[in-house]
N, C-alpha and C positions, 0 to 999 in steps of 0.2 A: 961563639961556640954553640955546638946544636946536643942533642942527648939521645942518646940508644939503651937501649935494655940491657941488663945485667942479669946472671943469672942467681942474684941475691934473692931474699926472698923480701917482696916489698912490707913494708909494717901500713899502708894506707892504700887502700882499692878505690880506683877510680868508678866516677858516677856510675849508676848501670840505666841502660837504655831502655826506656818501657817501650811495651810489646806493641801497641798503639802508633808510635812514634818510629819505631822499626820497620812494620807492616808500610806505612804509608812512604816511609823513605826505597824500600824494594819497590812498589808498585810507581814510583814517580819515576825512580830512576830505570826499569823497564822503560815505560814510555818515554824517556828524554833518547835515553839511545834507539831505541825504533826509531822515533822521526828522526834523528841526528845521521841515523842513516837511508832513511827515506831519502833526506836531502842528497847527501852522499853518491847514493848510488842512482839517483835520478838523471846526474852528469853522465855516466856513462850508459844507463838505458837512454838517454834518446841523442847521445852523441849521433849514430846513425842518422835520425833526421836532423840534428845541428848541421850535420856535413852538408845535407839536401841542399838546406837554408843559403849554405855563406859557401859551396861547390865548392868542398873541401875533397881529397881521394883517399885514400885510404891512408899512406904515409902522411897526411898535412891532419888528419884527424888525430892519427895516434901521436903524433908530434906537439900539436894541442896539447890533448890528454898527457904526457909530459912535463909539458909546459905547467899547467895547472896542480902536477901533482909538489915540483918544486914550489910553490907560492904556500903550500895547503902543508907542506914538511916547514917551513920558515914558520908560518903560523902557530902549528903540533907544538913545536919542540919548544916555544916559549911559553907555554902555558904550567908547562909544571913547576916552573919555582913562583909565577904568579899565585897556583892555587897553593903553595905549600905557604904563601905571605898572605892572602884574601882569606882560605879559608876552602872547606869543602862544601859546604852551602852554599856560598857566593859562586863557587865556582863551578856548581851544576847551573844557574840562573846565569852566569857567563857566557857557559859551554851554546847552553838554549839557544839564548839571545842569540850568539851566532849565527847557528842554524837560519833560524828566522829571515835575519838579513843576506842572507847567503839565497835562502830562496828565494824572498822576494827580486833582488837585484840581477838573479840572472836572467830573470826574466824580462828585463830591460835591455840584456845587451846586444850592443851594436856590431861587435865585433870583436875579432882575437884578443886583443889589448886590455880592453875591460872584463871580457872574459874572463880573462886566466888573474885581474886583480881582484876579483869580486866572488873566484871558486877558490880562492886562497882561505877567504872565511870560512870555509867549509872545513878548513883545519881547527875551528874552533867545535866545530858537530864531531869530530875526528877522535878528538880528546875527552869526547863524553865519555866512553871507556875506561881511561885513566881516574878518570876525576871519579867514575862509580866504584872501579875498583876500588882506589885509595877510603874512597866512605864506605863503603857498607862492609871491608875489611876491618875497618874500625869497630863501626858500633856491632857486628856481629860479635866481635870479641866480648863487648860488655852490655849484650843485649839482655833482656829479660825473659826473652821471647825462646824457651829452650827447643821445643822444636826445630828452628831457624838452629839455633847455634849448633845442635848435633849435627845439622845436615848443611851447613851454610855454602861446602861449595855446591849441590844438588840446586839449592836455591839461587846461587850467585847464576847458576848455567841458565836456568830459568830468564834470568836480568839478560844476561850478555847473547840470550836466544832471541834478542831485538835485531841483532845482525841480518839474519836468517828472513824474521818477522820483515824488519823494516824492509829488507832485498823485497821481499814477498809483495809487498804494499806499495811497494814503487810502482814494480814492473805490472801488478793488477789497476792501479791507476790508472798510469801510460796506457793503457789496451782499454779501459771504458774511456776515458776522457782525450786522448790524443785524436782524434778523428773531431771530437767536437770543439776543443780549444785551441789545439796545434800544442808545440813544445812549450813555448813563452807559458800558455796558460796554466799546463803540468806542474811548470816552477812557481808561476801565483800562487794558486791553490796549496801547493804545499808549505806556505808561510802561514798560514792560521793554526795549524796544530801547535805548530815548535813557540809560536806567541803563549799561546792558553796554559801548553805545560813549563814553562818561563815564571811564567806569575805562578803557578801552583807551587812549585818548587821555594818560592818564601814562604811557606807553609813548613818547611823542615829545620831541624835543629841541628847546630854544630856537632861533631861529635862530642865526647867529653877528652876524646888525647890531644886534639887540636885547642879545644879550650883551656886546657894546661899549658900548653904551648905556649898560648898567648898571656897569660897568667905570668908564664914564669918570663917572657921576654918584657913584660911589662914590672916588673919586680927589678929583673936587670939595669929596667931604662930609667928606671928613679933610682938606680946605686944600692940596691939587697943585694948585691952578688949572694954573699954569706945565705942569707936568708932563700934565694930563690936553689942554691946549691942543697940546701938540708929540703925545702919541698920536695925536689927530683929525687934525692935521694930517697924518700921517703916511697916514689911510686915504685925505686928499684930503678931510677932512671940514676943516668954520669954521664959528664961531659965528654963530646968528643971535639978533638981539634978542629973539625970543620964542617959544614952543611953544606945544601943543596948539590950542586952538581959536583964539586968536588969529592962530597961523601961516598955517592954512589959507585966510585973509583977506587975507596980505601976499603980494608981490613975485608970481615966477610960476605961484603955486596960484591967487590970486583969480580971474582970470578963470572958468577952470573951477571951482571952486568955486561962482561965481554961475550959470554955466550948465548946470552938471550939476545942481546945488538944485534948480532949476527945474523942469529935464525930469525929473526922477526924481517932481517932484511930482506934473505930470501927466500921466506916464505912467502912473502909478499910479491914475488915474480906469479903463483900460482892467483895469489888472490887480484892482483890486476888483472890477470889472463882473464881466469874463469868465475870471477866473480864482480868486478867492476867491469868487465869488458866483454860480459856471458853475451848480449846478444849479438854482439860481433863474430864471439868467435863461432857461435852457430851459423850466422849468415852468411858470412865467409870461408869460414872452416870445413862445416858438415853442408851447405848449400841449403839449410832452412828459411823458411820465408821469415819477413820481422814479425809476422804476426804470431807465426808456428814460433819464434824463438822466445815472444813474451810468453807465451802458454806452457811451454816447455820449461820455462825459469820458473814459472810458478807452482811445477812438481816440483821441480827441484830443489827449493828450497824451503819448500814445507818437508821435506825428507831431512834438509840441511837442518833445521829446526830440532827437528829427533837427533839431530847428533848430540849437539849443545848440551840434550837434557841426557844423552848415554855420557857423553867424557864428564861431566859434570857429578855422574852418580859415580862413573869409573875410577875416577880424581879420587874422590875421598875414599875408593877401597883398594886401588891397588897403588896407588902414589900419583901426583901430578906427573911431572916429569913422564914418567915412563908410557904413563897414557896419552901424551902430546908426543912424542917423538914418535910412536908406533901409530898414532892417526895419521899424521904426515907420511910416513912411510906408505903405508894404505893407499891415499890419498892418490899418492904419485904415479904408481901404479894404476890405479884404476880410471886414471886422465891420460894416461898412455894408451891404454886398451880404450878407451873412449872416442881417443882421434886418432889410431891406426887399424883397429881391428871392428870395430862397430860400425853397423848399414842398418837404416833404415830407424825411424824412431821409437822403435819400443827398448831396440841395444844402444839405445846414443842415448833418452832418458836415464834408463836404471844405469847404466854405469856412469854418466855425470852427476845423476844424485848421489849416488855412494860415495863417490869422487867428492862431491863438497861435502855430504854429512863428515870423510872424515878429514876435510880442509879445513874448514869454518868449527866445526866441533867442539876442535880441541882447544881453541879458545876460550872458551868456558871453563876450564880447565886451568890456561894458562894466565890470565887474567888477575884471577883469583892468588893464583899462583906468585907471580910477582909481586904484589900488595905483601906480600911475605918475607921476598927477599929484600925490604926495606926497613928503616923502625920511621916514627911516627914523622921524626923534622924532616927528610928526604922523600919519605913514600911517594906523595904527588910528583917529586921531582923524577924520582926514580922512574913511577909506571910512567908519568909522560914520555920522559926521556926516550924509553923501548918503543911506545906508544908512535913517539912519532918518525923515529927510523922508517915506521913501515914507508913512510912516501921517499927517502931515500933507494928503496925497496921498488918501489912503483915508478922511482924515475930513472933508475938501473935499466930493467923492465922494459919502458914503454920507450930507452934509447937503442934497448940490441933489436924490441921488436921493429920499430921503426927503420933500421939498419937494414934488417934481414927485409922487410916489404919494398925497401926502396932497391934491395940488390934482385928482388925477384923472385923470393922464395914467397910461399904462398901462407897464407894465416895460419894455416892445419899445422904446417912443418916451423912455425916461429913459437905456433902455442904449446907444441910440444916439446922442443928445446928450452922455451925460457919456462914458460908455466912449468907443467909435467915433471922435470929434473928438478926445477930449483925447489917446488914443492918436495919432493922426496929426500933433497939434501938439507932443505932445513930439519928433517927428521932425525938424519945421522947426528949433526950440530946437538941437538937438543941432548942426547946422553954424554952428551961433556956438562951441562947444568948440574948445581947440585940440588941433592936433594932437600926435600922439607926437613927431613930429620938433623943433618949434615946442618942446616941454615940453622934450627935451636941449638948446635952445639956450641 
């Protein structure tokens, strides 16, 4: 049996998190998700020249990219009941580590095969999201640090503006050192960061809702039922019939549960297009050169960066929810006028950064957001779970685009039917969630 909150009033408060130990848990988990998506998104900026490499075309690339995103969704989705057993410390130095060998090894490979087994790991960089959520929703709760706790989604947007960052830092890489290492070298080089922040990360402390966890499962496993029953009870905590992935299915998680599933899947038609697959769909789409599309990525996501920190301040004033549906909406729209109505790069810049600030944005937002609709024994289960839909999401995605390029429709007209819509309709989706208020009730 696992435990959820109650709206009893607890007689015993858990540890509180000094400010010290807070501070350094935000600034590590910022930099685990930047390189975890450095890696990430390094696959699809230099897919382009992977193709060169191994005379792939345009369908045999996106069909890859496919390929890899199933291995990378297989990965995602098992990590949340590991970190909900490991631990949320352990399971940022997991997440890391991944990363790590995910870079180094692509830069190894020989070919499709190894490829798509070795970008699988990248579903361990994937899940660093999950894994920050599910912690610094935590210790923000009983941090000491008031600042931080007034303002914690403002700050969490901050963390999850590594998306944006890490996109940024790929693709500025790619463009100084692609001319002098080739691709292989891009994926070297980017194993040294995601090492260094790996070891720093055993620098952080458990939370203390996890550490009760383990307390009271440890209490269980020597025969206190009684006794680990009156602790719980004491946080305001009671049992419920069942954990990890089952829970997320019962009582007041399901709804959101099925509705967040959803929209994370098809939003994720948008963030394959235009954001794992941005310099394609410029070089193909809008006829940009790859050098014009890495430079052009790198307005555009330091613009994407300013979204994170607007849904983020938006989030805490006018509701998550309502501020993540109407970004997307936004969003979709302005990636239509992007790739039907824009000539020439000054209207194909500004309307695909508006276009990501409010795609990527509201992530910051939503994130946070879900770390909510869980209690402490499921949370990791929970965000992974949504977390790693997105590559069901991506493999949706990268099957109708590939469809559409092998029947002869051109990139412009596939990124606007799967990106473009599907981004817009995860926004509809999203006002069927409930709200924050509705989840305390």
């Amino acid at each position: 049996m696992s435990l959820e909150s109650t709206a009893n009033a607890a007689t015993t408060a858990l540890p509180r998190f000094g400010i010290k130990d807070t501070r350094r848990a935000t600034v590590l988990a910022f930099l685990a998700w930047t390189f975890a998506v450095y890696d990430y998104i390094l696959f699809g900026t230099l897919l382009p020249e992977m193709s060169k490499t191994f005379g792939w075309d345009a369908s045999k690339a996106s069909f890859v990219s496919t390929l890899v995103s199933v291995g990378t969704a297989v990965v995602a989705l098992a990590i949340g009941p590991v970190v909900d057993w490991i631990g949320r410390r352990r399971g940022m130095i997991l997440t890391v580590a991944g990363t790590a060998v995910s870079s180094a090894a692509s830069a190894a490979t020989p070919g499709i095969g190894f490829l798509v087994g070795i970008r699988a790991l990248s579903g361990l960089g994937l899940s660093e999201q999950a894994v920050n959520a599910t912690y610094l929703n935590e210790i923000y709760a009983v941090t000491e640090d008031e600042k931080i706790k007034k303002r914690r989604g403002l700050v969490y947007s901050l963390v999850q503006g590594g998306w944006p960052l890490g996109v940024l830092i790929a693709v500025a890489f790619v463009a100084v050192f692609l001319p002098l290492v080739g691709w292989r070298g891009c994926f070297l080089l980017a194993f040294f960061p995601a090492v260094i922040i790996a070891l720093l990360c055993r620098k952080l402390k458990e939370s203390p809702q996890f550490e009760l966890e383990l307390t009271l499962r440890k209490m269980r496993k020597q025969g206190q039922v009684a006794e680990a029953d009156a602790m719980a009870a004491s946080y305001g905590l009671v049992k419920q019939e069942s954990g990890g992935l089952v829970a997320i299915f019962q009582g007041k998680a399901l709804r959101n549960t099925l509705v967040l599933g959803l929209a994370w899947i098809v939003n994720w038609f948008g963030i394959q297009v235009f954001s794992v697959l941005g310099t394609t769909v410029l070089t193909e789409g809008k006829g940009v050169s790859f050098t014009g599309s890495l430079l052009m990525l790198i307005v555009i996501n330091a613009v994407g960066y300013l979204g994170y920190i607007f849904h983020g301040w938006a989030g805490d004033r006018f509701g998550r929810r309502n501020v993540i549906a109407v970004g997307w909406l936004l969003s979709g729209i302005l990636f239509s006028l992007t790739l039907t109505v824009a000539h020439g790069t000054f209207a194909v810049v500004v309307l695909y950064s508006f276009g990501m600030f409010f795609l990527i944005g509201p992530y910051a937002a939503l994130l946070f957001y879900m770390g909510e609709c869980y209690e402490t024994q499921c949370r990791a289960t929970g965000t992974a779970f949504l977390n790693a839909l997105s590559q069901p999401g991506a493999i949706v995605a990268g099957v109708i685009v590939t469809s559409m390029l092998a029947s002869g429709h051109t990139w412009g007209s596939a990124a606007l039917i799967v990106g473009a819509l599907g981004t817009f309709l995860s926004g509809v989706l999203m006002f069927a969630a409930r709200t924050a208020e509705t989840l305390k009730g």
